[in-house]
Steps between C-alpha positions, in 0.01 A plus 500: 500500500431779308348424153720580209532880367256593838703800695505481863283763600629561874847546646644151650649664802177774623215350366396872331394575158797590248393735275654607156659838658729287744562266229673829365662555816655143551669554092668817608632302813623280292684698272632660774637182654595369149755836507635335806895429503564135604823291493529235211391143715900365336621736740622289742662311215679864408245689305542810535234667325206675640211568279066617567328237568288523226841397261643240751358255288675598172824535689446162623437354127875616440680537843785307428488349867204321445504140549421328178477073441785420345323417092677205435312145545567302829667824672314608807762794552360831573789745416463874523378703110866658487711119552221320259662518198872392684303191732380413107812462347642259791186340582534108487142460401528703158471270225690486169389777266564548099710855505215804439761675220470139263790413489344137569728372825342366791581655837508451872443780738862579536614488160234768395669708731818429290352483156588681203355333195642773279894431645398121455359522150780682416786279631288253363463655160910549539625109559265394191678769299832374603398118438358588168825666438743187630277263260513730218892514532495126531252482171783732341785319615342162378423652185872585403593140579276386310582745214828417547472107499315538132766695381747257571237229308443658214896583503574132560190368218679723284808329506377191522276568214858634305626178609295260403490687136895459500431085575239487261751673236770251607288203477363571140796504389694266281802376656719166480302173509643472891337800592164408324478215648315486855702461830345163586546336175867597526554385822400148375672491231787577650483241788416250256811553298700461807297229638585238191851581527492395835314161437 
């Protein structure tokens, strides 16, 4: 083994001396091959696209028939760059995830395909507005009862209170000793007249 940073001072194949000049050489060669047109290695898979060989590697960083592992914990798919974010969406390993726009629902992998948390918040936003609404016509509704049910009170204390002054009036005043006389002494007196006439 070669000690670390120490340059290999022969070639491995001849044995001979390299020497700076051919060093030169061997960086032209490889620009020169680097210019070389080569197939994308997805071709097989359908890439089309053919690109030096000095940029296949940049092609490959964004061909979109690379095979990339599916991101999702516990998938072991490998799904082409183009299908990713599809296989994501339907993958049975993605887990529940809080929506990215805040709207604060939790979502599977399908239903982020199907979520709109602005439609939602709105429709949301819509029902409470329409319950608020129903309870404030209730509220309303209840109040005129209400309203109602003390006017017919105070209409009804009124004429008892009318009443009660027209009693007082008649009571107070002076009238025959029959009629000043209370109802229960009466009464006896009355029986008892009839009950010695009897005896």
């Amino acid at each position: 083994m070669w000690a670390r940073g120490a340059r290999q001072k022969t070639c491995p194949c001849c044995r001979k001396e390299v020497k700076r000049k051919k060093m030169v050489h061997v960086n032209k060669l490889r620009r020169t091959i680097g210019r070389l047109e080569v197939k994308c290695k997805n071709a097989e898979a359908g890439c089309l696209v053919t690109c030096p060989l000095a940029h296949r590697r940049g092609h490959q960083d964004s061909c979109p028939f690379e095979l990339q592992a599916c991101p999702n914990e516990g998938c072991t798919v490998r799904v082409p760059r183009g299908a990713l974010a599809e296989h994501r969406q339907h993958c049975q390993s993605g887990t529940q995830q809080r929506c990215p726009l805040g709207c604060g629902a939790t979502l599977g992998p399908i239903e982020r395909a199907r979520h709109n948390c602005y439609r939602e918040l709105r429709d949301a936003w819509s029902q409470r507005q329409e319950r608020s609404r129903t309870l404030v016509l209730g509220l309303l509704r209840r109040m005129r009862k209400v309203h109602r049910t003390t006017n017919l009170i105070r209409r009804q204390l009124a004429q008892l209170g009318d009443f009660l002054e027209d009693e007082a009036l008649l009571v107070g005043a002076p009238q025959g000793e029959a009629e000043a006389t209370p109802e229960g002494s009466l009464g006896v007196e009355v029986w008892g007249a009839q009950g010695q006439g009897t005896l």
